[in-house]
TORKETI-88253 format. One record per residue (C-alpha): y, x, z. Coordinates in Angstrom, 3 decimals, m for minus. Each point is the difference from the previous one (the first is absolute). Layout:
N
+----------+----------+----------+
|        y |        x |        z |
+----------+----------+----------+
|        Y |        X |        Z |
...
+----------+----------+----------+
This chain:
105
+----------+----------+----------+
|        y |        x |        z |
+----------+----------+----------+
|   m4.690 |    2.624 |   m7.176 |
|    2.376 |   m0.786 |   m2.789 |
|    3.784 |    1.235 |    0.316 |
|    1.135 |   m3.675 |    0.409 |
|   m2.507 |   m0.773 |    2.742 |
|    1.947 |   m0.692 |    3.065 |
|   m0.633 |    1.457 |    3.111 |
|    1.588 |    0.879 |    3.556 |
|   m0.009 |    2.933 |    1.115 |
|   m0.590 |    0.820 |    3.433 |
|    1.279 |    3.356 |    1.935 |
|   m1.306 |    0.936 |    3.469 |
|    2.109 |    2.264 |    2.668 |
|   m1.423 |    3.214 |    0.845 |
|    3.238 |    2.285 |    0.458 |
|   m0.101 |    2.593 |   m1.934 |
|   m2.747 |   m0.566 |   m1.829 |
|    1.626 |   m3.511 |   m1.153 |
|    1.751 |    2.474 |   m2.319 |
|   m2.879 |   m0.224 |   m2.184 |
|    1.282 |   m3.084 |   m1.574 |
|    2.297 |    1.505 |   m1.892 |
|   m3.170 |    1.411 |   m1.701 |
|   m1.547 |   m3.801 |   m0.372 |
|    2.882 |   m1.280 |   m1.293 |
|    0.001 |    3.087 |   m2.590 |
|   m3.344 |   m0.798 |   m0.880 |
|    0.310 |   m3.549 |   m0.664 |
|    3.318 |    0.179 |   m2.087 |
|   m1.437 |    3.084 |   m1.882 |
|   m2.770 |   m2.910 |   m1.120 |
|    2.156 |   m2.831 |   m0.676 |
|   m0.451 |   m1.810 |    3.290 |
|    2.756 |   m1.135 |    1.577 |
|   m0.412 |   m1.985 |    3.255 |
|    1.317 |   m3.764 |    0.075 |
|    0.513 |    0.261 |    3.904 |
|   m0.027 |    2.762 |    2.557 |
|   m0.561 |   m0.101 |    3.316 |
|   m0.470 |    2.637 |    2.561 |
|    0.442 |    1.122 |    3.812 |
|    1.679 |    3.437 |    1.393 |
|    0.067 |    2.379 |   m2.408 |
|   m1.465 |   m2.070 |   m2.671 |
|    2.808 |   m2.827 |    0.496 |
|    2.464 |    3.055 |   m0.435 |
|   m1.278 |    1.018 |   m3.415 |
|   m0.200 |   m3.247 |   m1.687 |
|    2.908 |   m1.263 |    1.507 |
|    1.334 |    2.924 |   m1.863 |
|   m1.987 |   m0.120 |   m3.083 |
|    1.090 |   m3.767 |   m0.143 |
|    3.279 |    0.734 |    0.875 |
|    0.281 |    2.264 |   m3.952 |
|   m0.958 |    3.842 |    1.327 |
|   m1.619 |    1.472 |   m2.557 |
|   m4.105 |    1.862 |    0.377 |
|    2.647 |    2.972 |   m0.041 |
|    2.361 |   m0.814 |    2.727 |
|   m2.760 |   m1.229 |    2.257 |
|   m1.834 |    3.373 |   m0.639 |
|    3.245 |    1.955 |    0.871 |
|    0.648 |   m1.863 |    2.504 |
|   m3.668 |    0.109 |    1.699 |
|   m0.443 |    3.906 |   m0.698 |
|    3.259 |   m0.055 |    2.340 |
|   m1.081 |   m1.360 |    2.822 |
|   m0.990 |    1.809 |    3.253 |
|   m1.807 |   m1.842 |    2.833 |
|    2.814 |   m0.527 |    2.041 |
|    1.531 |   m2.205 |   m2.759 |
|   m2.737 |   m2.435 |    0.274 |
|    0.437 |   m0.369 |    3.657 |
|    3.360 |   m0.417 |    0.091 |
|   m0.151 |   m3.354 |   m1.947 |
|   m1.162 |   m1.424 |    3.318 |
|    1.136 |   m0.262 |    3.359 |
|   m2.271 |    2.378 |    2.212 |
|   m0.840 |   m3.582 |    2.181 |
|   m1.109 |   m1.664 |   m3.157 |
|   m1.867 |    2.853 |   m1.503 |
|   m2.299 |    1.141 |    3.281 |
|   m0.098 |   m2.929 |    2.717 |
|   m1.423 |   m4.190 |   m0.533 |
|    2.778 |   m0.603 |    3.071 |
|    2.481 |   m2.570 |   m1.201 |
|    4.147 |    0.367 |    1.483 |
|    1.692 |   m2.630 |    0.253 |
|    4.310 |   m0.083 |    0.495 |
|    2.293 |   m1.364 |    1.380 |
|    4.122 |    0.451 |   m0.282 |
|    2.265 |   m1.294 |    2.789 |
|    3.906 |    0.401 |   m0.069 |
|    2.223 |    0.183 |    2.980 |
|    3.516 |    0.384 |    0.126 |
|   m0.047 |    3.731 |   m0.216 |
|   m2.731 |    0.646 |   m2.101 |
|   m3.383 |   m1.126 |   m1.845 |
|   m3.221 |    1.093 |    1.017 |
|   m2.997 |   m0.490 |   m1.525 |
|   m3.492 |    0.456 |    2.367 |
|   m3.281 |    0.217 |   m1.776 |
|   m3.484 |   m0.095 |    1.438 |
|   m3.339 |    1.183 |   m1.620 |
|   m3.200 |   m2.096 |    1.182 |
+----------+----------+----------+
């Protein structure tokens, strides 16, 4: 692969083993290849977001040598991250107040 091939890269979630991007992305820019598109889910969708977004191999690094589990989790709600149920909402004012009632099926 020449340097002006273009080519999308793809980054899988993982948690925080997604971190290992960082190190992909090192990899590829230390060669001369830069991705034309990234795309990515969890984790991965985190660090190219970020790596699209102008952080540097450096900042991601920092930023990745940082992180302790609990940051990972607490990107997503604890319903989201664990459980297939969906919730649904619903809001309803009265003349004293608003309520809102939601039910998980």
């Amino acid at each position: 692969m020449n340097n002006q091939t273009q080519f999308t890269l793809v980054l899988g979630g993982g948690g925080m083993k997604g971190v290992a991007h960082v190190g992909v992305l090192q990899a590829l820019t230390e060669r001369g290849l830069v991705p034309s598109q990234i795309v990515g889910s969890s984790v991965g969708a985190l660090v190219g977001a970020a790596w699209s977004a102008g952080k540097s191999i450096a900042e991601l690094r920092e930023i990745a040598t940082g992180l302790v589990r609990k940051d990972i989790f607490a990107v997503a709600h604890a319903d989201m991250a664990f459980t297939s149920r969906s919730t649904s909402c619903s809001t309803a004012s009265s003349a004293t107040s608003p309520s809102r009632t939601c039910a998980t099926a």
